[in-house]
C-alpha positions in Angstrom: -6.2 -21.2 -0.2 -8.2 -22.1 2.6 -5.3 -23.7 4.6 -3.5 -20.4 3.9 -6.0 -17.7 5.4 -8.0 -19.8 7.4 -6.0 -18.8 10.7 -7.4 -20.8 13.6 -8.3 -18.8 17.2 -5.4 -19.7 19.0 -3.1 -17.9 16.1 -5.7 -14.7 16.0 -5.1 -14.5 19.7 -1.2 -14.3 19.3 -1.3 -11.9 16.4 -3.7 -9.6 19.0 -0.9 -9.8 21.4 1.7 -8.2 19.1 -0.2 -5.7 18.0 -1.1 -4.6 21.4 2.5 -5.4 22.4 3.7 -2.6 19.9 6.7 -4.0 18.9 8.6 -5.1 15.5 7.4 -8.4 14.2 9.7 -9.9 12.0 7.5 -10.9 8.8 10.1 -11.9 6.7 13.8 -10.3 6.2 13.6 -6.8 6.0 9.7 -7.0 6.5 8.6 -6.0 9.9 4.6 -5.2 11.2 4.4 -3.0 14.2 1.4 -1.2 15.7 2.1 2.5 16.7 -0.7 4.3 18.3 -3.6 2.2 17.1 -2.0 2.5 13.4 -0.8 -0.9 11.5 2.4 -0.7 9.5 4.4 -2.9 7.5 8.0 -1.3 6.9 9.8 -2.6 4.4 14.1 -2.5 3.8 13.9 -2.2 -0.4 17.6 -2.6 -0.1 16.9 -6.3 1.3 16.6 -9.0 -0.8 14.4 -12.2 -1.1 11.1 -10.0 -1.6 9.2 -8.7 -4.8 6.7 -6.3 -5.5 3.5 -7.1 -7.2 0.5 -4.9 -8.8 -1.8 -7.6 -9.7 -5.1 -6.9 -11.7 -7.1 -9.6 -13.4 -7.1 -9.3 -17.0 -8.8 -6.5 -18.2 -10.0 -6.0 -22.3 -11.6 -2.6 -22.8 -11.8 0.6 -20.5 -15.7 -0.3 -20.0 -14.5 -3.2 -18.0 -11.5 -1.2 -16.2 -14.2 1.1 -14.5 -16.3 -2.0 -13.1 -14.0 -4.5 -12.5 -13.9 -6.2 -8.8 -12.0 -8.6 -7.2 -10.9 -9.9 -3.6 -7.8 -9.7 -1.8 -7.7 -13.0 -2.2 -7.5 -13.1 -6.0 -3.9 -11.3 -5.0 -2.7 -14.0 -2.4 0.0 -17.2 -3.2 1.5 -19.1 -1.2 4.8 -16.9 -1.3 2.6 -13.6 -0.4 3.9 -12.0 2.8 1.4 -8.5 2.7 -1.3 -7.6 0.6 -3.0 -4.3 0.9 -5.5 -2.4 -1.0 -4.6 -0.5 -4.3 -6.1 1.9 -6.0 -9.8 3.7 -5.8 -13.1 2.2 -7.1 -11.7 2.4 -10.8 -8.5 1.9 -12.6 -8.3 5.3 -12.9 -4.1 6.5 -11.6 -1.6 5.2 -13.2 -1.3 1.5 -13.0 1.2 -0.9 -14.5 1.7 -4.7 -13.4 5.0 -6.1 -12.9 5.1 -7.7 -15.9 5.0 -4.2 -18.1 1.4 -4.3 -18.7 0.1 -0.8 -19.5 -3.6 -0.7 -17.3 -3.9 3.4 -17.5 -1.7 6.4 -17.3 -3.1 9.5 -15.2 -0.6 12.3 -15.8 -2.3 13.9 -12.9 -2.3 11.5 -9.7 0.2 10.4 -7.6 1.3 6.8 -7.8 4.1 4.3 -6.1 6.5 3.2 -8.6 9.4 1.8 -9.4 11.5 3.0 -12.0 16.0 2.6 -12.9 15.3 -0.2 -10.0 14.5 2.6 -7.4 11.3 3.3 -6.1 9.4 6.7 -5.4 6.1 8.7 -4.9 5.4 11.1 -7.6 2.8 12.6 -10.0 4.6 11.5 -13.3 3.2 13.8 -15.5 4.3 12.5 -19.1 3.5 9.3 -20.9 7.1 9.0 -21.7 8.1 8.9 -18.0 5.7 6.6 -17.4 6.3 4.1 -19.8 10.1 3.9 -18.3 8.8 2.4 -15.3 8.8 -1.0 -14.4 5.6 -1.2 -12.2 3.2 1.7 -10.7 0.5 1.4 -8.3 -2.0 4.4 -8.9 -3.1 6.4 -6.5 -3.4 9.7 -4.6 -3.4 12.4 -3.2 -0.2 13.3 -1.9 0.0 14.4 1.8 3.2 14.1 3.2 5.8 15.8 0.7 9.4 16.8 1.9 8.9 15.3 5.3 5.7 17.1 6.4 2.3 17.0 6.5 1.2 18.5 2.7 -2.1 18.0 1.6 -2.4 17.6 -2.5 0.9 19.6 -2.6 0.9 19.2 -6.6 -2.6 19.7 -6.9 -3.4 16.5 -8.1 -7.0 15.5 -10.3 -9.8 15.1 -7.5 -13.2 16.9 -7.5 -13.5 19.0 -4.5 -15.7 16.4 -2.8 -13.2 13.9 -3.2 -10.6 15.8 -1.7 -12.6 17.3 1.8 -13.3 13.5 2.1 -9.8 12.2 1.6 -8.4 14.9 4.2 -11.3 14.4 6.7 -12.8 10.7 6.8 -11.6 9.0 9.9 -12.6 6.2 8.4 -10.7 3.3 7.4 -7.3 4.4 4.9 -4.7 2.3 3.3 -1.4 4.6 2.7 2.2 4.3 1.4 5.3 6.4 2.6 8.7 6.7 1.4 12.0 7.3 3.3 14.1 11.0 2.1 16.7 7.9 0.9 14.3 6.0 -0.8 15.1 2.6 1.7 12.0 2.7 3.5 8.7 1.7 2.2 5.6 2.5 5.2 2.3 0.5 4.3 0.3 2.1 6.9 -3.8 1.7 7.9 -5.8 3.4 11.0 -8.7 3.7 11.5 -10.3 6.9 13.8 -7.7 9.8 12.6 -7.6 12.4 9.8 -5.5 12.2 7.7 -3.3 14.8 9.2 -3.1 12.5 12.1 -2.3 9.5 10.1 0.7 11.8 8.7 2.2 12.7 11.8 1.7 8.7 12.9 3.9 7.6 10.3 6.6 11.4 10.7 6.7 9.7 14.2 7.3 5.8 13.8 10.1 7.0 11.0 11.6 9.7 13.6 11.5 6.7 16.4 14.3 4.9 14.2 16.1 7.3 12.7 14.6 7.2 9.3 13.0 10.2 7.7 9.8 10.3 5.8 9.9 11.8 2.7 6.6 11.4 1.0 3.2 9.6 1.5 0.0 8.9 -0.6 -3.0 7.5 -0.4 -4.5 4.1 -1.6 -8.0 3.4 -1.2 -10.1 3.2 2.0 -13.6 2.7 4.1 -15.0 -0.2 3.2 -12.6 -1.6 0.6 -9.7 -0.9 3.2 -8.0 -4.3 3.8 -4.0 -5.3 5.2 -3.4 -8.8 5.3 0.2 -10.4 6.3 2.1 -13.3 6.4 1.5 -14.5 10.2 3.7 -18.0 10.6 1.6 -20.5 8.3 -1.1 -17.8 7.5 -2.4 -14.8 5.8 -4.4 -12.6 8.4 -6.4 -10.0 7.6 -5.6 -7.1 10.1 -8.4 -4.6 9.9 -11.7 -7.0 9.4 -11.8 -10.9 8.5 -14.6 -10.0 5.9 -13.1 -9.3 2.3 -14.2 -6.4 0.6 -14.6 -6.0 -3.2 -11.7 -4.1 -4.6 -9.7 -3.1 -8.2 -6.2 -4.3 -7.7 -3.4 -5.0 -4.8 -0.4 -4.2 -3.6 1.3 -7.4 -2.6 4.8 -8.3 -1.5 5.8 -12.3 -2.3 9.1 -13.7 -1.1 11.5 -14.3 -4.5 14.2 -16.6 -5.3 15.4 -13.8 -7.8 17.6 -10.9 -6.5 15.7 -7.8 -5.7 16.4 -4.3 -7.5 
Protein backbone atom coordinates (compact mmCIF):
# COMPACT_ATOMS: atom_id res chain seq x y z
CA UNK A 1 0.00 0.00 0.00
CA UNK A 2 2.68 2.28 0.69
CA UNK A 3 4.40 1.80 -2.78
CA UNK A 4 0.88 2.59 -4.12
CA UNK A 5 0.08 6.11 -2.54
CA UNK A 6 3.33 7.06 -1.50
CA UNK A 7 3.80 9.44 -4.64
CA UNK A 8 7.23 10.87 -4.52
CA UNK A 9 7.73 15.05 -5.21
CA UNK A 10 8.75 14.86 -8.58
CA UNK A 11 5.22 13.03 -9.49
CA UNK A 12 3.12 15.69 -7.10
CA UNK A 13 4.77 18.28 -9.15
CA UNK A 14 3.47 16.79 -12.62
CA UNK A 15 0.06 16.03 -11.31
CA UNK A 16 0.05 20.13 -10.22
CA UNK A 17 0.84 20.87 -13.71
CA UNK A 18 -2.21 19.14 -15.23
CA UNK A 19 -4.48 20.37 -13.06
CA UNK A 20 -3.41 23.88 -13.64
CA UNK A 21 -3.02 22.94 -17.30
CA UNK A 22 -6.84 22.26 -17.39
CA UNK A 23 -6.93 19.71 -19.72
CA UNK A 24 -8.27 15.91 -20.08
CA UNK A 25 -5.87 13.47 -18.43
CA UNK A 26 -6.43 10.18 -19.58
CA UNK A 27 -6.72 7.95 -16.32
CA UNK A 28 -7.59 4.97 -17.83
CA UNK A 29 -10.06 4.20 -21.03
CA UNK A 30 -12.98 6.12 -20.77
CA UNK A 31 -11.70 7.73 -17.46
CA UNK A 32 -10.42 11.21 -17.78
CA UNK A 33 -9.48 14.04 -14.67
CA UNK A 34 -9.65 17.57 -15.75
CA UNK A 35 -9.67 20.72 -13.69
CA UNK A 36 -12.37 23.40 -14.68
CA UNK A 37 -12.38 26.49 -12.85
CA UNK A 38 -10.63 25.36 -9.64
CA UNK A 39 -13.13 22.31 -9.60
CA UNK A 40 -11.63 18.52 -9.90
CA UNK A 41 -13.62 16.08 -12.08
CA UNK A 42 -13.29 12.65 -13.00
CA UNK A 43 -15.77 11.89 -16.12
CA UNK A 44 -16.36 8.66 -16.71
CA UNK A 45 -17.72 6.78 -20.41
CA UNK A 46 -20.17 3.87 -18.55
CA UNK A 47 -20.52 2.66 -22.06
CA UNK A 48 -16.57 1.80 -21.94
CA UNK A 49 -15.41 -1.23 -20.78
CA UNK A 50 -12.49 -2.48 -18.57
CA UNK A 51 -13.81 -0.48 -15.37
CA UNK A 52 -16.07 -1.51 -12.39
CA UNK A 53 -17.87 0.25 -9.80
CA UNK A 54 -17.42 -0.48 -6.14
CA UNK A 55 -19.34 0.61 -2.86
CA UNK A 56 -17.09 -0.83 -0.34
CA UNK A 57 -18.01 -0.81 3.44
CA UNK A 58 -16.30 -2.98 6.00
CA UNK A 59 -18.40 -5.46 7.51
CA UNK A 60 -20.97 -4.18 9.47
CA UNK A 61 -23.21 -6.55 12.22
CA UNK A 62 -25.88 -4.46 13.82
CA UNK A 63 -27.30 -0.82 13.12
CA UNK A 64 -25.38 0.38 16.47
CA UNK A 65 -22.25 -0.24 14.56
CA UNK A 66 -23.64 1.24 11.10
CA UNK A 67 -23.98 4.72 12.84
CA UNK A 68 -20.24 4.76 14.22
CA UNK A 69 -18.41 2.95 11.91
CA UNK A 70 -15.05 4.74 10.33
CA UNK A 71 -12.67 3.95 7.98
CA UNK A 72 -9.93 5.52 5.54
CA UNK A 73 -9.86 5.87 2.00
CA UNK A 74 -7.40 3.67 2.01
CA UNK A 75 -9.32 0.73 3.41
CA UNK A 76 -11.13 1.25 -0.29
CA UNK A 77 -7.82 1.27 -2.38
CA UNK A 78 -6.19 -2.11 -4.49
CA UNK A 79 -3.93 -2.20 -6.70
CA UNK A 80 -6.56 -2.15 -9.69
CA UNK A 81 -8.27 1.15 -8.04
CA UNK A 82 -8.23 4.11 -10.62
CA UNK A 83 -10.62 6.82 -8.30
CA UNK A 84 -11.76 6.70 -4.94
CA UNK A 85 -13.97 9.41 -3.54
CA UNK A 86 -15.97 9.91 -0.52
CA UNK A 87 -19.43 8.21 -0.07
CA UNK A 88 -21.98 8.87 2.02
CA UNK A 89 -22.54 11.23 5.32
CA UNK A 90 -21.22 10.57 8.86
CA UNK A 91 -23.64 7.39 9.01
CA UNK A 92 -24.92 4.69 6.87
CA UNK A 93 -27.89 6.38 6.77
CA UNK A 94 -29.14 6.63 2.38
CA UNK A 95 -29.44 3.82 0.74
CA UNK A 96 -26.43 1.80 0.46
CA UNK A 97 -25.83 -1.59 -1.25
CA UNK A 98 -22.22 -3.17 -2.03
CA UNK A 99 -21.57 -4.68 -5.29
CA UNK A 100 -21.86 -7.87 -4.13
CA UNK A 101 -25.89 -7.42 -3.24
CA UNK A 102 -25.27 -6.75 0.32
CA UNK A 103 -28.25 -4.87 1.81
CA UNK A 104 -26.38 -1.93 4.32
CA UNK A 105 -29.82 0.37 4.64
CA UNK A 106 -32.58 1.45 2.46
CA UNK A 107 -33.77 5.28 2.95
CA UNK A 108 -36.93 5.63 0.79
CA UNK A 109 -36.32 9.22 1.23
CA UNK A 110 -32.65 10.22 -0.08
CA UNK A 111 -31.22 10.31 -3.20
CA UNK A 112 -28.61 7.79 -4.07
CA UNK A 113 -26.27 6.67 -7.34
CA UNK A 114 -27.28 3.37 -8.48
CA UNK A 115 -27.20 1.00 -10.80
CA UNK A 116 -30.03 -0.99 -11.66
CA UNK A 117 -31.19 -3.34 -15.45
CA UNK A 118 -27.18 -2.53 -15.91
CA UNK A 119 -27.92 1.23 -16.31
CA UNK A 120 -27.03 3.70 -13.86
CA UNK A 121 -29.12 6.77 -12.43
CA UNK A 122 -29.71 9.43 -9.63
CA UNK A 123 -32.91 9.00 -7.94
CA UNK A 124 -34.91 8.98 -4.60
CA UNK A 125 -36.16 5.26 -4.94
CA UNK A 126 -38.86 5.41 -2.77
CA UNK A 127 -39.91 1.56 -2.26
CA UNK A 128 -38.07 -1.32 -0.81
CA UNK A 129 -39.06 -3.26 -3.75
CA UNK A 130 -37.25 -0.92 -6.24
CA UNK A 131 -34.53 -0.98 -4.25
CA UNK A 132 -33.86 -4.37 -3.78
CA UNK A 133 -33.71 -4.69 -7.84
CA UNK A 134 -30.68 -2.83 -7.90
CA UNK A 135 -27.43 -4.16 -8.17
CA UNK A 136 -25.34 -1.53 -6.18
CA UNK A 137 -26.35 2.05 -4.59
CA UNK A 138 -24.24 4.61 -3.12
CA UNK A 139 -26.45 6.74 -0.58
CA UNK A 140 -26.59 9.98 -0.60
CA UNK A 141 -28.24 13.38 -1.11
CA UNK A 142 -29.76 16.04 -1.75
CA UNK A 143 -30.49 16.41 -5.21
CA UNK A 144 -29.53 19.78 -6.83
CA UNK A 145 -29.26 19.58 -10.41
CA UNK A 146 -32.51 17.82 -11.75
CA UNK A 147 -33.51 17.98 -15.49
CA UNK A 148 -30.43 19.89 -16.48
CA UNK A 149 -30.53 22.83 -13.97
CA UNK A 150 -29.66 23.98 -10.94
CA UNK A 151 -32.65 22.42 -8.37
CA UNK A 152 -32.02 22.39 -4.88
CA UNK A 153 -33.86 19.16 -2.99
CA UNK A 154 -36.32 19.12 -5.93
CA UNK A 155 -38.06 15.88 -4.36
CA UNK A 156 -37.84 17.17 -1.01
CA UNK A 157 -35.61 14.72 0.23
CA UNK A 158 -35.24 13.75 4.46
CA UNK A 159 -32.82 16.51 5.84
CA UNK A 160 -33.46 18.67 8.95
CA UNK A 161 -33.60 22.24 7.96
CA UNK A 162 -30.03 22.82 9.32
CA UNK A 163 -28.70 20.20 7.24
CA UNK A 164 -30.14 21.54 4.20
CA UNK A 165 -29.03 25.63 4.66
CA UNK A 166 -25.62 24.00 5.19
CA UNK A 167 -25.60 21.71 2.19
CA UNK A 168 -26.77 24.64 -0.15
CA UNK A 169 -24.37 27.30 1.49
CA UNK A 170 -20.99 25.73 2.79
CA UNK A 171 -18.18 26.65 0.53
CA UNK A 172 -16.43 24.25 2.08
CA UNK A 173 -15.09 21.21 0.73
CA UNK A 174 -17.99 18.83 -1.38
CA UNK A 175 -17.77 15.53 -3.11
CA UNK A 176 -20.64 15.27 -5.84
CA UNK A 177 -21.99 12.91 -8.65
CA UNK A 178 -23.66 13.98 -12.00
CA UNK A 179 -25.37 12.15 -14.61
CA UNK A 180 -25.64 12.74 -18.37
CA UNK A 181 -29.69 13.26 -19.83
CA UNK A 182 -28.41 9.74 -21.69
CA UNK A 183 -27.17 8.22 -18.79
CA UNK A 184 -23.31 7.85 -20.47
CA UNK A 185 -21.69 10.27 -18.46
CA UNK A 186 -20.79 9.83 -14.85
CA UNK A 187 -19.21 13.61 -13.31
CA UNK A 188 -17.27 12.88 -9.89
CA UNK A 189 -16.83 16.44 -9.05
CA UNK A 190 -15.05 18.30 -5.73
CA UNK A 191 -14.35 22.26 -5.15
CA UNK A 192 -13.63 23.82 -2.71
CA UNK A 193 -14.70 27.93 -2.24
CA UNK A 194 -18.27 27.79 -4.20
CA UNK A 195 -21.96 27.20 -3.20
CA UNK A 196 -23.40 24.75 -4.24
CA UNK A 197 -25.17 26.61 -6.90
CA UNK A 198 -21.88 27.38 -8.20
CA UNK A 199 -20.62 23.97 -8.08
CA UNK A 200 -23.89 23.23 -10.29
CA UNK A 201 -23.38 25.52 -12.91
CA UNK A 202 -19.39 24.16 -12.88
CA UNK A 203 -20.36 20.89 -13.76
CA UNK A 204 -23.86 22.42 -16.47
CA UNK A 205 -20.58 24.06 -18.02
CA UNK A 206 -17.75 21.30 -18.29
CA UNK A 207 -20.83 19.00 -19.74
CA UNK A 208 -22.03 21.94 -22.25
CA UNK A 209 -18.07 22.38 -23.29
CA UNK A 210 -18.45 18.74 -24.92
CA UNK A 211 -21.61 18.38 -25.91
CA UNK A 212 -22.88 16.32 -23.16
CA UNK A 213 -25.89 17.35 -21.11
CA UNK A 214 -26.24 17.04 -17.42
CA UNK A 215 -29.12 15.53 -16.27
CA UNK A 216 -28.93 15.23 -12.58
CA UNK A 217 -26.39 15.70 -9.62
CA UNK A 218 -26.28 14.85 -5.84
CA UNK A 219 -24.29 15.16 -3.18
CA UNK A 220 -21.86 12.81 -1.32
CA UNK A 221 -20.27 13.90 1.76
CA UNK A 222 -17.90 16.88 2.42
CA UNK A 223 -15.62 19.33 4.72
CA UNK A 224 -13.46 17.49 6.37
CA UNK A 225 -14.17 14.01 5.32
CA UNK A 226 -14.10 15.31 1.56
CA UNK A 227 -11.36 13.22 -0.17
CA UNK A 228 -10.69 12.39 -4.39
CA UNK A 229 -7.88 10.28 -4.97
CA UNK A 230 -6.86 8.86 -8.62
CA UNK A 231 -4.88 6.63 -10.37
CA UNK A 232 -1.71 8.94 -11.39
CA UNK A 233 0.84 6.53 -13.45
CA UNK A 234 2.15 4.06 -10.63
CA UNK A 235 0.14 5.95 -7.84
CA UNK A 236 -2.94 6.88 -6.03
CA UNK A 237 -2.86 10.69 -5.26
CA UNK A 238 -4.99 12.23 -3.13
CA UNK A 239 -6.21 15.53 -4.90
CA UNK A 240 -7.79 17.72 -2.30
CA UNK A 241 -5.32 17.17 0.93
CA UNK A 242 -2.54 14.26 1.46
CA UNK A 243 -4.05 13.82 5.07
CA UNK A 244 -6.89 11.01 5.13
CA UNK A 245 -9.93 11.76 6.79
CA UNK A 246 -12.12 9.23 8.70
CA UNK A 247 -15.06 8.38 6.60
CA UNK A 248 -18.23 5.52 6.21
CA UNK A 249 -17.73 4.08 2.86
CA UNK A 250 -16.31 4.85 -0.89
CA UNK A 251 -17.02 5.21 -4.08
CA UNK A 252 -14.28 3.53 -6.06
CA UNK A 253 -13.71 2.64 -9.67
CA UNK A 254 -11.07 -0.53 -10.24
CA UNK A 255 -10.09 -1.60 -13.71
CA UNK A 256 -11.87 -5.26 -14.50
CA UNK A 257 -11.00 -8.10 -16.69
CA UNK A 258 -14.87 -8.80 -16.74
CA UNK A 259 -17.09 -6.84 -19.36
CA UNK A 260 -18.73 -3.86 -17.94
CA UNK A 261 -22.76 -3.41 -17.91
Amino acid sequence: MDALVGADPATLEELLAVALSQQPYKIAPGIIYIVSDYVHHVVVDLREQGHKFRNIIPPIPDLETQEKIRITPSYCMTPETLVVTTGDYHGLVGSNKTETGRELFFHLGRAAFFLRKNRYDIDVITQHSAFARTAASWGGGPLFIFNGKYDFNPKQEWFDDDNLEHYRTTRWTKITVAISQDRRYLFMSSSYGLTLEEHAQNIIELGRRWGIKVDRAMRFDGSESAYMAIRFGPYLVPLLNLEEPLIVNCLAIEESAAPHP
